[in-house]
C-alpha positions as CSV (number, residue, x, y, z in Angstrom):
1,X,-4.9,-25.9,16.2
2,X,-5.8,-27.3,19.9
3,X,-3.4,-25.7,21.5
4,X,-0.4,-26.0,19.4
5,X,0.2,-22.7,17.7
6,X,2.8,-21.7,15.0
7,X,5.0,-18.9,14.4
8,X,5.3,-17.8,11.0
9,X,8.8,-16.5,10.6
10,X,9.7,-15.6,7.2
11,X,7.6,-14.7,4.2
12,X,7.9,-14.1,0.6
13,X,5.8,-12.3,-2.0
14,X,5.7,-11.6,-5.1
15,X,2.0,-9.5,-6.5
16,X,1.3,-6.9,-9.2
17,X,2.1,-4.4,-7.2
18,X,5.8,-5.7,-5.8
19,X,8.1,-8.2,-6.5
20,X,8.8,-8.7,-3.0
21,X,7.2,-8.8,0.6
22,X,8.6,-5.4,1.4
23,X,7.3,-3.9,-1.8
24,X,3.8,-5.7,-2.0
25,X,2.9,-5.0,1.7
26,X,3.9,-1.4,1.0
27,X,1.9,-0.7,-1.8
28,X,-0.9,-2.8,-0.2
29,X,-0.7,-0.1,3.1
30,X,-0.5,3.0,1.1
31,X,-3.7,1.7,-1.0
32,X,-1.9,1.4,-4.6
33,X,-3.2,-0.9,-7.4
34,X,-1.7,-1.6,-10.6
35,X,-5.3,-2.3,-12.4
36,X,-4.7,-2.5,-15.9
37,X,-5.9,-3.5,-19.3
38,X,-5.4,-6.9,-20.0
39,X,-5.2,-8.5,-23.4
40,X,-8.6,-10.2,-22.6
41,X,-12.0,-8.4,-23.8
42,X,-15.3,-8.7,-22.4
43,X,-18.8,-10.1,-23.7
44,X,-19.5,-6.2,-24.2
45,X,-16.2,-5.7,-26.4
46,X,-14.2,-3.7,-23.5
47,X,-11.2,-4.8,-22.2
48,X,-11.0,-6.6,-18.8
49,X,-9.0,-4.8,-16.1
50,X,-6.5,-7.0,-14.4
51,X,-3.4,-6.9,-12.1
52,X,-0.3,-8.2,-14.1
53,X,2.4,-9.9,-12.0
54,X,5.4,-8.0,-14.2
55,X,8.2,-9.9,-14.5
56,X,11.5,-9.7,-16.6
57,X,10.2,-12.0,-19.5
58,X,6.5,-12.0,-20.7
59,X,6.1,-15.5,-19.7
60,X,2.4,-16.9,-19.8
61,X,0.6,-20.0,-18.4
62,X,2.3,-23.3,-16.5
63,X,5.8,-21.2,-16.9
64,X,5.6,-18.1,-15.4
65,X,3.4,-19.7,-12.1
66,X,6.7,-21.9,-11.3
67,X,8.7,-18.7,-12.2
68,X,6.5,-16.7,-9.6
69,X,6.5,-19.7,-7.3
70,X,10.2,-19.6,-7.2
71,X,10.8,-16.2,-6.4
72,X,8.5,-16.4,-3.9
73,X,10.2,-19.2,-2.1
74,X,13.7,-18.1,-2.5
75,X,12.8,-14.9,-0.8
76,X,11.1,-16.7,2.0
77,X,14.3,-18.9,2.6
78,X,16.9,-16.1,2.3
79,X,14.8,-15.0,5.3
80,X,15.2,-17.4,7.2
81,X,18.5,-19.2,7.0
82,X,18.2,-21.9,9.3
83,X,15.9,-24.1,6.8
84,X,17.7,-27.2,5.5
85,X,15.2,-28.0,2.6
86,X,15.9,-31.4,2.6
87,X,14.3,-31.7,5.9
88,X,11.5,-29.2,5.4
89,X,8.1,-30.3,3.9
90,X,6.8,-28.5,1.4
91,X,3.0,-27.6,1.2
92,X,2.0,-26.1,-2.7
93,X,-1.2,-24.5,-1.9
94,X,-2.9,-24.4,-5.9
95,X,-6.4,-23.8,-7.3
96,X,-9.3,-25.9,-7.0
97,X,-8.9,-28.7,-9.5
98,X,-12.4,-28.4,-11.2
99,X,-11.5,-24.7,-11.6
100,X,-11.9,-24.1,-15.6
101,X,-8.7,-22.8,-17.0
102,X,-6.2,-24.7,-14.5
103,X,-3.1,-24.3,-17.3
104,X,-2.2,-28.1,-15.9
105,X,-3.6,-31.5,-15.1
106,X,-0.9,-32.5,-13.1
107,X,-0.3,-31.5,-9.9
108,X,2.9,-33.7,-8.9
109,X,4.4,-33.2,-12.1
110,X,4.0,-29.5,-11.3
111,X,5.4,-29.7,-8.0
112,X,8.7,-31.7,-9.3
113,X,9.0,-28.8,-11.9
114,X,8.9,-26.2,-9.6
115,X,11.8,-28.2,-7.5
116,X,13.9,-28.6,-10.5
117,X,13.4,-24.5,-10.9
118,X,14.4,-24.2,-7.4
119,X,17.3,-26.7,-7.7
120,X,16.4,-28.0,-4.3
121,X,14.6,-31.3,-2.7
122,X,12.3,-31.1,-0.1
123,X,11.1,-33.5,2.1
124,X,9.1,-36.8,1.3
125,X,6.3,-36.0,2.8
126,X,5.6,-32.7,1.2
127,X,2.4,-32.2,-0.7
128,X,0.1,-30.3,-3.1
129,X,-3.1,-28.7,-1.2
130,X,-5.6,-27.9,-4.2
131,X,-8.7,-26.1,-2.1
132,X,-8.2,-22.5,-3.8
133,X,-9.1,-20.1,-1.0
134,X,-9.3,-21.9,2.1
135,X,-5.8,-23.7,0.8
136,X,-4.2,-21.5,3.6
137,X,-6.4,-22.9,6.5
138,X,-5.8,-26.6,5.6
139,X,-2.0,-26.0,4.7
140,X,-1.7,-24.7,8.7
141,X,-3.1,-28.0,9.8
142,X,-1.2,-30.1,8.5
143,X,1.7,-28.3,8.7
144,X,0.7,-28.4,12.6
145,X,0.5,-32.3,12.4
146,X,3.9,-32.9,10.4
147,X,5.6,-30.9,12.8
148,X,4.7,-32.7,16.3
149,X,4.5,-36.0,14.2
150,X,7.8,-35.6,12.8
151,X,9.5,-33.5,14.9
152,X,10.4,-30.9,12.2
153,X,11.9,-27.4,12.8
154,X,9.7,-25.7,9.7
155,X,7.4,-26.3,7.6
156,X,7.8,-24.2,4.3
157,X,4.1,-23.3,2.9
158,X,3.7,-21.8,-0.6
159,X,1.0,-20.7,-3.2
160,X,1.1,-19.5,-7.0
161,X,-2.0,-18.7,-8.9
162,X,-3.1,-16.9,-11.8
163,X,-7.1,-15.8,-13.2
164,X,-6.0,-13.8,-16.1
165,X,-6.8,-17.7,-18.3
166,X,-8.9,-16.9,-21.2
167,X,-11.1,-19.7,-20.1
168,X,-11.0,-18.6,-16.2
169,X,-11.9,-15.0,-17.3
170,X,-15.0,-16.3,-19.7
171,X,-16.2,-18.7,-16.9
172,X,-16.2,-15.9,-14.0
173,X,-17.8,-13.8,-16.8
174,X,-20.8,-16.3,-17.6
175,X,-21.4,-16.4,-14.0
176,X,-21.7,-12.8,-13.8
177,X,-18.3,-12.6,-11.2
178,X,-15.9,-10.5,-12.9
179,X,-16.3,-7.0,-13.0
180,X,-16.8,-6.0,-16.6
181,X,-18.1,-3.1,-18.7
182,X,-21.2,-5.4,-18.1
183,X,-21.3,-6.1,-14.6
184,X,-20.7,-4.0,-11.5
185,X,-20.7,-6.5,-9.1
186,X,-17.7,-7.9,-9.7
187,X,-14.0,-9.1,-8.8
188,X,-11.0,-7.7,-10.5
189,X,-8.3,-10.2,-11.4
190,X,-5.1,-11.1,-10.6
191,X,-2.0,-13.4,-10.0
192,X,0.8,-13.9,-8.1
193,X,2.5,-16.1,-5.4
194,X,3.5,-16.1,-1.8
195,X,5.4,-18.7,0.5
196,X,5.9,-18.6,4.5
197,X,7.6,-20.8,6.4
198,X,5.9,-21.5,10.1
199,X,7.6,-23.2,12.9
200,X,6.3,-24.3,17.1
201,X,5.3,-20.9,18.5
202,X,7.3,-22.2,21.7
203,X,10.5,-22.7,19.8
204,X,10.4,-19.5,18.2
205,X,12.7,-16.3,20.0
206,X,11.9,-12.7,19.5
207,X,8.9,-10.5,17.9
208,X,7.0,-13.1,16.1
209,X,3.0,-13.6,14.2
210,X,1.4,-16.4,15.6
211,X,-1.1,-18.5,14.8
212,X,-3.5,-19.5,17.8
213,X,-6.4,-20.5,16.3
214,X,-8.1,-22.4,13.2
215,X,-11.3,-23.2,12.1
216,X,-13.6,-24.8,9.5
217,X,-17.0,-24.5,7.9
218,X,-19.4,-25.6,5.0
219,X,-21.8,-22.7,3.9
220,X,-24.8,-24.7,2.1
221,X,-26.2,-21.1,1.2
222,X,-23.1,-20.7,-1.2
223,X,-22.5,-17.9,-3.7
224,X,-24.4,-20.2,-6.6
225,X,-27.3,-21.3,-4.2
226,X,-30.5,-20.0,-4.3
227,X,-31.2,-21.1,-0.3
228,X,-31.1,-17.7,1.5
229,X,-27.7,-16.8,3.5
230,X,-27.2,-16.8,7.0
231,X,-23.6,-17.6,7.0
232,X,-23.5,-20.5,8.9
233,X,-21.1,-21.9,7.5
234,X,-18.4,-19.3,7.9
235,X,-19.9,-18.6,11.3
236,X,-19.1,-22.3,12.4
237,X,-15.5,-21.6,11.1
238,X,-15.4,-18.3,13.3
239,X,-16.4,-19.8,16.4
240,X,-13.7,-23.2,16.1
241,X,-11.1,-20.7,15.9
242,X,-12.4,-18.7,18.6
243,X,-12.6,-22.0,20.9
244,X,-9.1,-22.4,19.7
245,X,-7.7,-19.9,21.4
246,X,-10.5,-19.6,24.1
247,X,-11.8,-16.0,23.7
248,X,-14.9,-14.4,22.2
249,X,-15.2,-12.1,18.5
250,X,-14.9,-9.0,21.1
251,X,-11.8,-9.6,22.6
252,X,-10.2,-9.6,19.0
253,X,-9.4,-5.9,17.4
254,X,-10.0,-6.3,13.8
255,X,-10.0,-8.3,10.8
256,X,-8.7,-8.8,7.6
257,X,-10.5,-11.4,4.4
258,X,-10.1,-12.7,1.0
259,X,-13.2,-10.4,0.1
260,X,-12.5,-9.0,-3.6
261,X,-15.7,-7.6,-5.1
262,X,-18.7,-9.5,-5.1
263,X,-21.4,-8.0,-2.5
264,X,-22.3,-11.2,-1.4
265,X,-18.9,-11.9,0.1
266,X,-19.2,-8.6,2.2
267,X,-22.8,-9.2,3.4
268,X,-21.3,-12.6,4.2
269,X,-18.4,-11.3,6.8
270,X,-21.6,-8.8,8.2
271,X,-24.2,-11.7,9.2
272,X,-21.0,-13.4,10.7
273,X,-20.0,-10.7,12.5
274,X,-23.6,-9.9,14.0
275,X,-24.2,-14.0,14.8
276,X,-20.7,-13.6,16.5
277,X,-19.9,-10.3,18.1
278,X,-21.9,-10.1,21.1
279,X,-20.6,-7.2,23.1
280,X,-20.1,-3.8,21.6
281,X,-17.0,-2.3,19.9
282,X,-16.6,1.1,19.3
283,X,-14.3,0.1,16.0
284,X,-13.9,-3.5,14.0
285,X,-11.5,-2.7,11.1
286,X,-12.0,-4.9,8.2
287,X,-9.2,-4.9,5.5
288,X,-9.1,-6.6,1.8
289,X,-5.6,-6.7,0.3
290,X,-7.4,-7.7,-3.1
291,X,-8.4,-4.0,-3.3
292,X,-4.9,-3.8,-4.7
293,X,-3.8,-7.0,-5.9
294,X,-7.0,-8.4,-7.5
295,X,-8.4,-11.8,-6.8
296,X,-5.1,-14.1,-6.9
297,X,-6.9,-17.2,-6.1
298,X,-4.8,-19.8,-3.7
299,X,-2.2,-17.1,-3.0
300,X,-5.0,-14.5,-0.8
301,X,-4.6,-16.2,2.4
302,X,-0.5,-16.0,1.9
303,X,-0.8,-12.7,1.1
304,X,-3.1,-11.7,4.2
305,X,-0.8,-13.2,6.7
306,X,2.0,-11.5,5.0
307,X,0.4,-8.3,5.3
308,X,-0.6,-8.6,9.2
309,X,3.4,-9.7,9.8
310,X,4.0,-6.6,8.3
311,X,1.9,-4.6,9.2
312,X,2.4,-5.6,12.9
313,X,6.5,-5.7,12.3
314,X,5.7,-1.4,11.6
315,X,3.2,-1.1,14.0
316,X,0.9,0.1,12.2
317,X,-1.6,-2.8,12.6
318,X,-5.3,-1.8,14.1
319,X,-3.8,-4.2,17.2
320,X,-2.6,-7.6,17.9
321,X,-5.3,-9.7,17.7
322,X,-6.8,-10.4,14.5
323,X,-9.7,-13.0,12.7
324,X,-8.6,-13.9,9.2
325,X,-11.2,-15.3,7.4
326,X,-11.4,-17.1,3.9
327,X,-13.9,-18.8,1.5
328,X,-14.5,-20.8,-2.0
329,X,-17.1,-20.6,-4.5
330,X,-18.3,-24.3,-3.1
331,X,-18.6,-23.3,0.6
332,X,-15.9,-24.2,1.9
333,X,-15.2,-21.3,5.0
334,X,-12.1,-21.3,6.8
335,X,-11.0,-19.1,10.2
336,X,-7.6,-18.0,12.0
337,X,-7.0,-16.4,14.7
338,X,-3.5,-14.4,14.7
339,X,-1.8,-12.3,17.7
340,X,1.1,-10.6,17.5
341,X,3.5,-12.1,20.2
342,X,6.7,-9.7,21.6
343,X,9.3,-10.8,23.3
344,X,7.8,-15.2,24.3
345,X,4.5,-13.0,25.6
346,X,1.1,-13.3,24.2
């Protein structure tokens, strides 16, 4: 971020568990999960647990991410009123493209749909970010760049996803990711959508989540590698945020991750802690919305920083300074730093 940190100042949501940011945080705080049986069966005959988004109609596929998408947005703009979308640039945060079951091959053509949903134009230079996980991280740096190069007020980020795909599920399955009658070591899935809009830090007034730091990593040792893990790639990612904002792991007072099941995730976010912590803390809080929501793909880093304005805005937060961390299948890690800022103070 280099010294150019963002407010994010409106957010909307919409999970398994809620259909809005007030509902979804909620039951995300009070530890509620809406795991049900899907309509998808495993390679052991059971049927897969999931995390329906449920919405008025039972629409599937291509349809019901726009329709998730939308809501999503509108919420986030009824929040914050001073958006003219004209002259906001959109970011779409999507799956990875090579991820089997993506229910369409055209990413533009999804992104003018889910304008014509929403009845509204954004601006030229809006874009689709296809990187799955670390979607989030990248979406934040640009929208850092089109803001001091084109001097916009906002920038209006947004994410919809979905792994309950017939072909998503058996793919997860094969490689032994999904939690099933079969396999304990496991992610349960989900779907959903998110959208937040961020503006300058410096122009923002009142109680506000900002964004201070960002960083990025390559881990070679990836979830499908057989080299052994030392998380240096989501290390790296760690410490470039840290540098960001010019402090060390210790001065932060917990975190929160995209971490959803598989044990190699969590013993991940430990050797990163250990290669990064170097004084001791008496507590380091680590928090998973997924627990609740399932593994919703794109929309998990959305749906963190939603939770920490939240949870902050009710102060019930483990403090004010917080790593968020994220990462894909490939390697790809990704870092922010986030502090709760009252009244123009840091």
């Amino acid at each position: 971020m280099s010294g150019y940190p963002l407010a994010i100042t409106s957010v909307g949501m919409v999970t398994g568990v809620g259909l809005n940011a007030p509902a979804s945080c909620a039951a995300i705080r009070c530890a509620i999960d809406n795991f049900q049986e899907t309509r998808f069966m495993d390679s052991g005959g059971e049927w897969i647990m999931g995390c329906e988004v449920p919405l008025e109609q039972p629409w599937r596929g291509r349809t019901k991410l726009i329709k998730m998408a939308t809501a999503a947005i509108q919420e986030c703009l009824s929040g914050n009123q001073k958006i003219v979308p004209q002259l906001t640039p959109l970011l779409l945060c999507l799956s990875e493209k090579e991820r089997p079951g993506r229910v369409f091959d055209d990413d533009n053509q999804f992104f003018l749909d889910l304008q014509e949903e929403l009845q509204l134009q954004f601006h030229p230079k809006s874009r689709v970010i296809a990187h799955g996980h670390v979607s989030i991280a990248v979406a934040m740096k640009h929208a850092c760049e089109l803001i001091q190069e084109l001097n916009v007020p906002q920038v209006l980020i947004a994410a919809t996803d979905s792994l309950l795909v017939g072909q998503t599920l058996a793919y997860f399955e094969n490689k032994e990711r999904l939690l099933t009658s079969q396999n304990s070591n496991g992610f349960i899935p989900g779907e959903g959508a998110a959208a937040l809009v961020v503006e300058p830090a410096t122009a923002s007034q009142g109680n506000h989540l900002i964004c201070y730091g960002l960083g990025f990593g390559v881990e070679q040792a990836h979830i499908d590698s057989e080299e052994p893990l030392r998380a240096d790639g989501l290390t790296a990612a760690i410490r470039e945020s840290l540098g960001d904002v010019g402090c060390e792991m210790g001065d932060l007072d917990f975190r929160i991750t995209d971490i959803s099941g598989d044990q190699y995730y969590f013993k991940e976010a430990s050797l990163a802690l250990l290669r990064t912590l170097h004084k001791p803390k008496k507590e380091f809080d680590i928090w998973h919305p997924a627990d609740c929501i399932g593994e919703v793909g794109a929309v998990m880093g959305l749906v963190m920083i939603a939770v920490l304005k939240a949870a902050c805005e009710k102060t019930y937060s483990k403090g004010h300074c917080i790593l968020a961390h994220l990462g894909n299948e490939d390697g790809k890690r990704s870092s922010m730093i986030f502090t709760w800022q009252t009244n123009g103070s840091r």
